[in-house]
VOBA-1610 file (N, C-alpha, C; in pm, whole numbers, padded with zeros to 5 digits, always signed):
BEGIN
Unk+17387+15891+00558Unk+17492+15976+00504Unk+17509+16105+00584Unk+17469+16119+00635Unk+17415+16309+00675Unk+17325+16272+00848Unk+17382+16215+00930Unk+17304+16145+01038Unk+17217+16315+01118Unk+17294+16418+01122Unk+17266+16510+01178Unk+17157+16633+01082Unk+17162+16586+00990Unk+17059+16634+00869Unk+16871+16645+00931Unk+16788+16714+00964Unk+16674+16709+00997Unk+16590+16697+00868Unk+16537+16625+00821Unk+16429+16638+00731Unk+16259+16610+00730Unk+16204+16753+00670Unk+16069+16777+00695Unk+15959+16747+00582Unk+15903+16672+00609Unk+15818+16656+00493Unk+15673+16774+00448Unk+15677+16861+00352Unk+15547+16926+00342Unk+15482+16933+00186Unk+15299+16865+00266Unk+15274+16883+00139Unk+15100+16892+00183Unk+15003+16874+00055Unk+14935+16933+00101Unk+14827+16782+00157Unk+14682+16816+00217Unk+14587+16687+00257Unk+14584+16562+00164Unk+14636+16572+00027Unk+14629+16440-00036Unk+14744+16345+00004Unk+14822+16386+00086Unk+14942+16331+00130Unk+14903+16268+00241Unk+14852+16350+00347Unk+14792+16334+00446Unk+14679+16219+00511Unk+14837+16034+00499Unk+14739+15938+00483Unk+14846+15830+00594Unk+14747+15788+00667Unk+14803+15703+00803Unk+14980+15651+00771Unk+15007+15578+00652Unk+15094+15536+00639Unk+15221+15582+00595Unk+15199+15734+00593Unk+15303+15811+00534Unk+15306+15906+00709Unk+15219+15900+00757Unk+15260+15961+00855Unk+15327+15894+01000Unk+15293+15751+00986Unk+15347+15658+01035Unk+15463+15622+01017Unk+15517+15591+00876Unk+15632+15596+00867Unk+15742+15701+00888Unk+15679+15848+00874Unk+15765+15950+00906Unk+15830+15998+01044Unk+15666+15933+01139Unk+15702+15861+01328Unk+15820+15775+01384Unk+15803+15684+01274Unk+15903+15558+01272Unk+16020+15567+01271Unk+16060+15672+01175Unk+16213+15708+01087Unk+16271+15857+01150Unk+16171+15882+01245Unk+16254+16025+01271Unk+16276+16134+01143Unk+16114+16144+01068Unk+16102+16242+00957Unk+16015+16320+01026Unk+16021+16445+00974Unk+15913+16549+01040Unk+15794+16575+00902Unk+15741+16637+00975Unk+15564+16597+00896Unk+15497+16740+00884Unk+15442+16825+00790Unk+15365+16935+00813Unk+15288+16923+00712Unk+15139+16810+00731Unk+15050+16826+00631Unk+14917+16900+00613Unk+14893+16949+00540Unk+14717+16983+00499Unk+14683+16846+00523Unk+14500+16949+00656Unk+14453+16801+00688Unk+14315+16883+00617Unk+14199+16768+00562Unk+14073+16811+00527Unk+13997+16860+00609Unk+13914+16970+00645Unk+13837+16984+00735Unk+13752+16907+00729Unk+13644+16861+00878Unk+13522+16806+00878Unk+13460+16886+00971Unk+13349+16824+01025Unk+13279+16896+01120Unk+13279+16824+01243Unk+13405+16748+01273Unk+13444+16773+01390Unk+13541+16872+01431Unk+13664+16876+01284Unk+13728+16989+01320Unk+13706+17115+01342Unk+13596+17176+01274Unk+13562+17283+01251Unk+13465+17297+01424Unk+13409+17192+01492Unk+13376+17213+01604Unk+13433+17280+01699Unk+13600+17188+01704Unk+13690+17198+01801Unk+13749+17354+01772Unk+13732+17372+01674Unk+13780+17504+01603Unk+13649+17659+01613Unk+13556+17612+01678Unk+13445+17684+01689Unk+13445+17831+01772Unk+13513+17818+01891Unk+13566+17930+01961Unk+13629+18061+01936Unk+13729+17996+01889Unk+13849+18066+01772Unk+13793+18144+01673Unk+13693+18056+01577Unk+13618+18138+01491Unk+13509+18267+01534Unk+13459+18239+01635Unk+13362+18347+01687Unk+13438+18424+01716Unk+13580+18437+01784Unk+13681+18526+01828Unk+13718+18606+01706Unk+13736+18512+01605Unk+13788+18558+01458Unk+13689+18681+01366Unk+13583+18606+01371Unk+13460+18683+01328Unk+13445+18812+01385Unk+13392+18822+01523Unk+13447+18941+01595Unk+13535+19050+01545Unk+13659+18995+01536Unk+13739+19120+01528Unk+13721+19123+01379Unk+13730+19041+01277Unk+13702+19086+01137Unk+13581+19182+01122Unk+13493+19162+01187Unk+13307+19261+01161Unk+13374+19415+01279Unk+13442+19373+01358Unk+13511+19534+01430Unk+13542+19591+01357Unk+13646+19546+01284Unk+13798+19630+01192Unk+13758+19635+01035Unk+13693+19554+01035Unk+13653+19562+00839Unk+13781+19449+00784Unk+13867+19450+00856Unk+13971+19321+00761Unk+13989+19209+00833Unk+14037+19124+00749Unk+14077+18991+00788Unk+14109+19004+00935Unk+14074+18873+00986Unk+14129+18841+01133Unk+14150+18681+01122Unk+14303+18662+01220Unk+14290+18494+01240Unk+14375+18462+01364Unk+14330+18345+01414Unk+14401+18322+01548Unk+14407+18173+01536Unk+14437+18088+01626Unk+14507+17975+01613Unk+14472+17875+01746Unk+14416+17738+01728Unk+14432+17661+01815Unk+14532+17567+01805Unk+14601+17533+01910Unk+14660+17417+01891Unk+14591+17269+02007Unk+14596+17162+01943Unk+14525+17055+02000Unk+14580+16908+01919Unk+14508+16805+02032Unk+14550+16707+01960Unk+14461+16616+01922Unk+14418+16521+01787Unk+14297+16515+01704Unk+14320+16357+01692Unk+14219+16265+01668Unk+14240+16129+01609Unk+14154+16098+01535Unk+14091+16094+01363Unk+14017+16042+01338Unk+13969+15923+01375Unk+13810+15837+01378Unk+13727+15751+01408Unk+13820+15639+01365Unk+13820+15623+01240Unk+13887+15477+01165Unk+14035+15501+01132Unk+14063+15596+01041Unk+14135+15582+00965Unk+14348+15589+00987Unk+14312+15683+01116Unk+14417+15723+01183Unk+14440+15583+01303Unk+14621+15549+01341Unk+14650+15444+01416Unk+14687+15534+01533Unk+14679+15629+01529Unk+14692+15707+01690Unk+14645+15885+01662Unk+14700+15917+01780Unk+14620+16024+01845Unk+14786+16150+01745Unk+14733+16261+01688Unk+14826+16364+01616Unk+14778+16483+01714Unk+14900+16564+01703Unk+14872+16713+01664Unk+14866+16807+01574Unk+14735+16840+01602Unk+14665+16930+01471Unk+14669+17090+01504Unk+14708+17171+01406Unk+14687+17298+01409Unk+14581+17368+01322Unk+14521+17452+01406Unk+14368+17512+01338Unk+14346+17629+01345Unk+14356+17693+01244Unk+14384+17825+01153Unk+14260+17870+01154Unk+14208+17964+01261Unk+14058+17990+01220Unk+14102+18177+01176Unk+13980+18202+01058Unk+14041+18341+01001Unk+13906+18333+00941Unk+13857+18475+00944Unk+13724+18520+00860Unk+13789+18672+00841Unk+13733+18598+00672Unk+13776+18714+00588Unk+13643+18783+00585Unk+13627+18941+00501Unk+13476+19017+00503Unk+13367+18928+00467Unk+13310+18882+00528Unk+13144+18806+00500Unk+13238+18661+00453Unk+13330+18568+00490Unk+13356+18415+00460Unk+13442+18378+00584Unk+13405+18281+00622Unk+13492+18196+00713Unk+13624+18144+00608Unk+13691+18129+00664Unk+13827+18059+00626Unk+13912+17925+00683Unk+13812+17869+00773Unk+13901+17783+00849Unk+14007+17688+00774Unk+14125+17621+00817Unk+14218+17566+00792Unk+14286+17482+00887Unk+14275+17346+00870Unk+14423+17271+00997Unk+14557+17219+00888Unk+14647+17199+00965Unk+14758+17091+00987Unk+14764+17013+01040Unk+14825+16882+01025Unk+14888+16801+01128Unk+15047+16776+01110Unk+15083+16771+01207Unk+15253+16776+01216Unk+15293+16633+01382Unk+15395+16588+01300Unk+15464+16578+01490Unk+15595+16625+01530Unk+15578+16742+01454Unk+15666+16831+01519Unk+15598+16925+01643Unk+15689+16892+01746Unk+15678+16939+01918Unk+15615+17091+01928Unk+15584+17141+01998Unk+15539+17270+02025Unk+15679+17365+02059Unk+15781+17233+02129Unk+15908+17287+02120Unk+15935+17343+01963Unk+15940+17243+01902Unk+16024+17293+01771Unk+15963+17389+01699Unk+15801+17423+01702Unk+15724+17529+01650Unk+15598+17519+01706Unk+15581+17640+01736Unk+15437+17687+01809Unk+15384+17672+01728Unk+15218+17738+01679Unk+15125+17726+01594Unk+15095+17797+01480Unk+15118+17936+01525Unk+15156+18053+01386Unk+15244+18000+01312Unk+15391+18034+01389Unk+15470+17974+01322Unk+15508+17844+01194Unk+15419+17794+01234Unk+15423+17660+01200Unk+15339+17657+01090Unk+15221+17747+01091Unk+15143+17726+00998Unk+15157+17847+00889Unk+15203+17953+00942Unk+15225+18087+00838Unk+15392+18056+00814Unk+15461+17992+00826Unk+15610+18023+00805Unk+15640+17909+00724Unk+15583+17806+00814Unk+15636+17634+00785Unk+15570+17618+00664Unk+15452+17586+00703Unk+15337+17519+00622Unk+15312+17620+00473Unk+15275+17736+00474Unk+15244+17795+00406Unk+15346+17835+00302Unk+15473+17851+00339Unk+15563+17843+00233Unk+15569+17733+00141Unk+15489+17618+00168Unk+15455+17517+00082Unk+15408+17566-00056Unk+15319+17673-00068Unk+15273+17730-00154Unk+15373+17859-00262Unk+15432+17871-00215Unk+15541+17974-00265Unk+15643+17891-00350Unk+15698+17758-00311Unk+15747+17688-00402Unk+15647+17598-00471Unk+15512+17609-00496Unk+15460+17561-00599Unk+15454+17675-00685Unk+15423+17828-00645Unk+15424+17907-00733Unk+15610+17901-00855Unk+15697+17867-00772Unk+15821+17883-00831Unk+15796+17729-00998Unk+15764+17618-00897Unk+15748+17534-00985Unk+15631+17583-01105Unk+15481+17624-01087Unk+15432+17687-01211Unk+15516+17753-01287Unk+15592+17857-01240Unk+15628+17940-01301Unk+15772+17893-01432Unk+15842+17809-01402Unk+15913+17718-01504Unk+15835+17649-01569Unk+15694+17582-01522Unk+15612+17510-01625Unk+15571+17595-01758Unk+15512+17683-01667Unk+15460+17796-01728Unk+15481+17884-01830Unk+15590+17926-01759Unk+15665+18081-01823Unk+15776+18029-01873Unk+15852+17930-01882Unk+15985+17859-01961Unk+15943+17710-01971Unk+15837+17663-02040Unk+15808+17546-02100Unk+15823+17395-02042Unk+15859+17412-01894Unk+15905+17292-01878Unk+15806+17179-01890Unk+15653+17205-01909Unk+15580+17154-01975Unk+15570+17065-02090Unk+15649+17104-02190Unk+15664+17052-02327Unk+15759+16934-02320Unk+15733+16811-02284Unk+15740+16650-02289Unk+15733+16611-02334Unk+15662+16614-02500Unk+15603+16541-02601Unk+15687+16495-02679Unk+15809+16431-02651Unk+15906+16398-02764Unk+15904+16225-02749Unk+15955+16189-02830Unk+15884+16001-02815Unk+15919+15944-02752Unk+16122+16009-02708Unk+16163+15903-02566Unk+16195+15987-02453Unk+16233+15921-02366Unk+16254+15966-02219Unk+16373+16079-02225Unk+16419+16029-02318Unk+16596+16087-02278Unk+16577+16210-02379Unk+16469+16220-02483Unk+16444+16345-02557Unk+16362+16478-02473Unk+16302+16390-02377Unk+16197+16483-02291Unk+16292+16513-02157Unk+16434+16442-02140Unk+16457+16478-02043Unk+16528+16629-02048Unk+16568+16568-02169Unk+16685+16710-02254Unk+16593+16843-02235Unk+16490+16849-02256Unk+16371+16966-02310Unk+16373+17017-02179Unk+16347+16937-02039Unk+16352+16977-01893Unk+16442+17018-01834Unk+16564+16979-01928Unk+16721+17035-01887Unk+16738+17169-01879Unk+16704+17217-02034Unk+16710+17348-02085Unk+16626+17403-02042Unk+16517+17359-01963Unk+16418+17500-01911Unk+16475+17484-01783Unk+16498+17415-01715Unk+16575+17427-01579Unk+16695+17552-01606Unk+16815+17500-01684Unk+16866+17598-01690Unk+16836+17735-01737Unk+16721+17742-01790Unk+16718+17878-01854Unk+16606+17954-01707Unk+16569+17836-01643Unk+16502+17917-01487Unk+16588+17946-01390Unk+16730+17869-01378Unk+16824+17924-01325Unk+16898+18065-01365Unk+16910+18059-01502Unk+16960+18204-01561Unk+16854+18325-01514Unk+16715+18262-01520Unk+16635+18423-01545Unk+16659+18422-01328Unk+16631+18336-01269Unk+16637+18407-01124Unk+16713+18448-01068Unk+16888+18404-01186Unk+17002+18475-01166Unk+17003+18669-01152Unk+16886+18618-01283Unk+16925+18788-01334Unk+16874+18873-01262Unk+16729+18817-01206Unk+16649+18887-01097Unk+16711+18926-01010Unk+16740+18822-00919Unk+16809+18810-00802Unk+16926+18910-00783Unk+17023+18957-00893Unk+17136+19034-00933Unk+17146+19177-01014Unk+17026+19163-01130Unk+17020+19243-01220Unk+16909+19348-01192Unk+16816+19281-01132Unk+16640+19375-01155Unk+16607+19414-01007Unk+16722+19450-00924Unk+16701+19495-00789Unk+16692+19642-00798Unk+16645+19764-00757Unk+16581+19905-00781Unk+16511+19904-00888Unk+16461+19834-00979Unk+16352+19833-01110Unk+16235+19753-01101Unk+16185+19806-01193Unk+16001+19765-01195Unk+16028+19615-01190Unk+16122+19571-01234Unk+16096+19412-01213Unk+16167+19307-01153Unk+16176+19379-01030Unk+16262+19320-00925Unk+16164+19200-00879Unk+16049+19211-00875Unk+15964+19064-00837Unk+15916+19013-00952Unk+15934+19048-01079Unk+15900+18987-01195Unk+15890+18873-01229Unk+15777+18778-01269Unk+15830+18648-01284Unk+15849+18640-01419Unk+15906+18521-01462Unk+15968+18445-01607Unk+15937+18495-01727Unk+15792+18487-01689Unk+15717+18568-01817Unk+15759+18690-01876Unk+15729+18748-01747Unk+15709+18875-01756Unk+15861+18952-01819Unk+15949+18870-01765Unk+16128+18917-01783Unk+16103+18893-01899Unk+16119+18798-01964Unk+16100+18737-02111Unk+16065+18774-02182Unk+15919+18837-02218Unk+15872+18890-02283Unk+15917+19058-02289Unk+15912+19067-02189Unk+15965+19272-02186Unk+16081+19318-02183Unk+16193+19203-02138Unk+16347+19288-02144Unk+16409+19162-02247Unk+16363+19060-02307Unk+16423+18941-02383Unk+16365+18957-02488Unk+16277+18950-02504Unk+16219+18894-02640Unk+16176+19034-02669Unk+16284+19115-02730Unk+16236+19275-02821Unk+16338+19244-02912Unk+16255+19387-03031Unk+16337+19349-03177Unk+16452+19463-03122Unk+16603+19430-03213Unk+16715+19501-03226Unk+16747+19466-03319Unk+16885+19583-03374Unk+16929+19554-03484Unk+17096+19548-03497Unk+17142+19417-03483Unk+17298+19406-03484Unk+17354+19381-03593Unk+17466+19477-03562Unk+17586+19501-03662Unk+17727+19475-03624Unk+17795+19372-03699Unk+17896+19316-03659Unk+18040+19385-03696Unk+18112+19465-03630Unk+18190+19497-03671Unk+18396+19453-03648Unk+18450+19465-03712Unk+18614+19365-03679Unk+18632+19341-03515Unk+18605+19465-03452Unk+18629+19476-03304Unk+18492+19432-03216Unk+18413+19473-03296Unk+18280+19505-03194Unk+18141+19447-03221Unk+18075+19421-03142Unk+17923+19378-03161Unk+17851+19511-03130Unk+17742+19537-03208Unk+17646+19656-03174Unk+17514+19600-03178Unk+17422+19653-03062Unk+17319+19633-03049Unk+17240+19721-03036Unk+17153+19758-03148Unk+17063+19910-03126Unk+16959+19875-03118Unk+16900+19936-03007Unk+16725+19896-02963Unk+16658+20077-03011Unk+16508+20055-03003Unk+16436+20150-03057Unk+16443+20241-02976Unk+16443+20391-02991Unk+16441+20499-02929Unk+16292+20488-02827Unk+16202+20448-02851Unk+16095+20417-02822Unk+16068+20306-02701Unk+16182+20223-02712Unk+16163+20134-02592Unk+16100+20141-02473Unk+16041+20136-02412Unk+15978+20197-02293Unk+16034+20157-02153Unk+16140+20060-02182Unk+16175+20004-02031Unk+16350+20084-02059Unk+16409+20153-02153Unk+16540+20154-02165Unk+16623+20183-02076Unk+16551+20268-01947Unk+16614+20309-01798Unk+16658+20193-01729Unk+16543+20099-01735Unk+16560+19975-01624Unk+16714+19899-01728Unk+16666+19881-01859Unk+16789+19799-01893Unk+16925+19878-01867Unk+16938+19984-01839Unk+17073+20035-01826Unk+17057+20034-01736Unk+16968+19989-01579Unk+16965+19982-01408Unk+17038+19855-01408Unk+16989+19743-01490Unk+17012+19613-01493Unk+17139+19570-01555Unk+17214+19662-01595Unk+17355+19623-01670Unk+17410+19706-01587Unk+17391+19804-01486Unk+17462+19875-01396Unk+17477+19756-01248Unk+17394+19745-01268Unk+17389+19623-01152Unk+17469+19488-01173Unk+17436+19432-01274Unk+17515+19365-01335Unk+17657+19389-01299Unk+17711+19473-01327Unk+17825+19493-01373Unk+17917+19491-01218Unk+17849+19487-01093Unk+17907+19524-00979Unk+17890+19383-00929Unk+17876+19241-01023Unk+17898+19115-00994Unk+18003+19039-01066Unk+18103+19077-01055Unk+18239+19007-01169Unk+18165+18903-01179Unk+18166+18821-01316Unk+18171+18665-01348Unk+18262+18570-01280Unk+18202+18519-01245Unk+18246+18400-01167Unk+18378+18309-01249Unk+18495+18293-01203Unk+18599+18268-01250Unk+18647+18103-01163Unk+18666+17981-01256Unk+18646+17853-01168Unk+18792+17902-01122Unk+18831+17806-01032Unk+18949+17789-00975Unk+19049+17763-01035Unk+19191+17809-01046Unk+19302+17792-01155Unk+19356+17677-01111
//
């Protein structure tokens, strides 16, 4: 459908199994997996680390540098990969880490690849907790499929609304990186007291509120995004 479309596969070492990486060779898919360390890797990776160590015991903080090479396990692997190896010692712990990818050195060097590519792997699992989490998408327990799908609907959409609001509403305020929870509970879920009148809705929150600046930052902000109007 999409012949000019590049697609990359990332995930973490449980993925990271001859026949998924074979097939991704085969099909012209790109590949950026967590591989397990052993102690061959950590051999080939041995240099790097003394380099690493070094400057971490100089400076007092983290240090990490990067090999790139190409690796074949004994059995399990049907050819020869390239692996990337993340050596980093944090105060008093080694940290080592690889990848394997067959994506070219053209298409990404080794930092790159492993702090940009790879590691953003982790940033959208934090997004996915955070709908499990913080907007229920967890809660499945209904007897059929099509009742549990409904339940995943509504927290989807209600994770689209809250990163709307972020994204638009909570930019100069304390909770411009806020996650789900945190919005939810502190600018959503407070008591008020509405009064309905012929013309008007009123909403009075407590003199006491403690965030009442940010909510008038967040309706100021707001307000410099007209609603989206479909096409006439």
């Amino acid at each position: 459908r999409w012949p000019k479309t590049r697609i990359i596969i990332r995930a973490d070492s449980g993925f990271c199994r001859d026949a998924i990486m074979a097939w991704c060779e085969t099909n012209d898919v790109g590949y950026v997996l967590g591989l397990a360390r052993n102690k061959r890797l950590q051999q080939a990776l041995g240099k790097e680390m003394e380099a690493a160590r070094l400057a971490c015991e100089r400076t007092g903080e983290a240090a990490r540098c990067f090999r790139d090479f190409r690796y074949r396990t004994r059995k399990s692997w049907s050819c020869e990969r390239r692996v990337i190896g993340k050596a980093e010692y944090l105060p008093g712990k080694a940290n080592p880490r690889f990848v394997v990818t067959n994506l070219s050195p053209r298409d990404a060097d080794a930092q790159y690849l492993y702090e940009d590519l790879y590691c953003a792997r982790g940033e959208m699992e934090n997004r996915i907790k955070e709908q499990q989490l913080g907007l229920f998408a967890d809660r499945t327990s209904s007897a059929t499929l099509q009742a549990n799908q409904l339940r995943l609907y509504f927290s989807s959409f209600a994770y689209v609304l809250l990163h709307g609001l972020r994204r638009l509403g909570l930019t100069g305020t304390a909770f411009a990186k806020a996650q789900s929870t945190t919005i939810r509970l502190k600018l959503l879920k407070i008591g008020a007291r509405l009064r309905l009148t012929a013309r008007k809705v009123w909403l009075s929150f407590s003199e006491a509120y403690p965030y009442a600046s940010d909510i008038a930052q967040i309706l100021a902000n707001l307000k410099q995004h007209p609603a989206w109007s479909p096409p006439g």
